[in-house]
C-alpha angles and dihedrals in degrees: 000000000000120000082230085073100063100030119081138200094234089050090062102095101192102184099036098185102207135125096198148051095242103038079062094055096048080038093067092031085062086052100054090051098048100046088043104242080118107079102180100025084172087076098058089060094104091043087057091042100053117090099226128030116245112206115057144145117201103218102197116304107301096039124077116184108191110180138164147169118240143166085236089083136063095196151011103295127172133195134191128200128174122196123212091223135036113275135239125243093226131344087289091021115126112260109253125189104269125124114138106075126182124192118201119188128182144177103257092251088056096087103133105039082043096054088037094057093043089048091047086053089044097061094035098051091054094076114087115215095050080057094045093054084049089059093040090055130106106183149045092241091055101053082053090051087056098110092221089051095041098042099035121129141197116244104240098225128039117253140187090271089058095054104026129103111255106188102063127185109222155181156206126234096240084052107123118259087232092057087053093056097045083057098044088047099047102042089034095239120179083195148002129208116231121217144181124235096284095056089259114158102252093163150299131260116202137188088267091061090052096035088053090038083056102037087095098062083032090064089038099055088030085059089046097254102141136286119313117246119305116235079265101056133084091291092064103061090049103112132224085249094068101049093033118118099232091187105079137146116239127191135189126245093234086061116116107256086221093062093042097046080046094052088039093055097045100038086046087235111158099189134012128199111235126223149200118195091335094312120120107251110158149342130241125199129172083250096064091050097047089046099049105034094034105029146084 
């Protein structure tokens, strides 16, 4: 399949007058209904009513590709807007650098098709001069004459880079244990990959290696023999080198999602770091595959 099929022309919205993110994104909604490629607006209700959009992939820092599958489509649909000026985050939100935006809807049983086509845009839309002629263009007809738009096929199997995590939290070996555990708390991570200065996968550390470097203080406090250490004590200059995991599994994004969710089934693995010539790119958990190929 080529992007250009399910592209159109009336779904290219240059100028796309909008000051925020999510104005865009109601903005090329709009466009979809009106133009008839949503065939049950009434189920994107939700989707126009929420604050922030869910669902995106930060492309760089000029390209946002918000996508969903949804019951309000018959089919794969895509719409493009570009706005003459970066958008806002929200209504007082500080005005970033993204302009391109992309929107990607599918039925719910079109998951492959529906990964592979936001993959396809991912990748596309890195490079920066293709960014930079989006941005350049004034019309419909010339986002379609760009060579990577017009050109630009879908892979036809799913691989790691369609399903990972892109945006990972990570840290160094010499990172305090107490750190650690402010991110894992406050993202709510099971596990973090820890890398050297080049982004090279050294190790992971996961909520069982925390949880067995602070069952001491947990019996202690537990028997009623005090408080545990303060972020001041002797807990808190342990480093993420001395509790990591150094044995770990790492996979490449090019790998074939069928093989991985097959190694991670019969190995018992829940997550893999995901690599590019030996630098850290993504995560993948059973989760993410389950989410994104099963769910809603």
């Amino acid at each position: 399949m080529r992007l250009t099929q399910v592209l159109h022309r009336e779904h290219i919205v240059v100028p796309l007058e909008a000051t925020t993110i999510r104005a865009a994104v109601q903005a090329l909604v709009q466009n979809l209904v009106d133009t008839g490629a949503v065939t049950h607006p009434e189920k994107l209700d939700q989707l126009l009513a929420d604050e922030r959009v869910r669902d995106v992939i930060h492309v760089g820092d000029r390209v946002l590709l918000p996508h969903l599958r949804t019951e309000a489509v018959d089919e794969l649909v895509v719409s493009m807007g570009i706005a003459p000026s970066p958008l806002r985050a929200g209504a007082r939100g500080e005005v970033g650098v993204e302009q391109v935006v992309v929107l990607v809807l599918a039925p719910p049983p079109s998951a492959n098709v529906y990964l592979q086509m936001v993959a396809a845009l991912a990748r596309a839309l890195r490079k920066e001069e293709v960014v930079d002629r989006l941005v350049d263009t004034t019309s419909p007809e010339e986002v379609l004459a760009i060579r990577e738009i017009s050109s630009l096929v879908v892979q036809p199997r799913l691989t790691v880079r369609d399903v990972m995590t892109q945006r990972v939290y990570r840290v160094y070996p010499q990172t305090p244990v107490r750190e650690l555990l402010e991110l894992m708390s406050r993202h709510e991570l099971k596990a973090v990959p820890v890398v050297g200065e080049k982004r090279e996968v050294l190790g992971v550390v996961t909520d069982r290696d925390l949880l067995r470097h602070l069952l001491p203080n947990i019996v202690r406090v537990g028997a009623g023999e005090g408080e545990p250490d303060s972020a001041d004590g002797p807990a808190a200059e342990v480093q993420v080198r001395e509790i990591m995991s150094r044995s770990v599994m790492c996979i490449s994004e090019d790998q074939g999602l069928a093989e991985v969710a097959s190694i991670m089934v019969n190995k018992d693995v829940e997550r893999l770091p995901v690599v590019a010539e030996g630098r850290l790119t993504g995560f993948l958990t059973r989760g993410d595959i389950l989410r994104k190929l099963f769910g809603k």
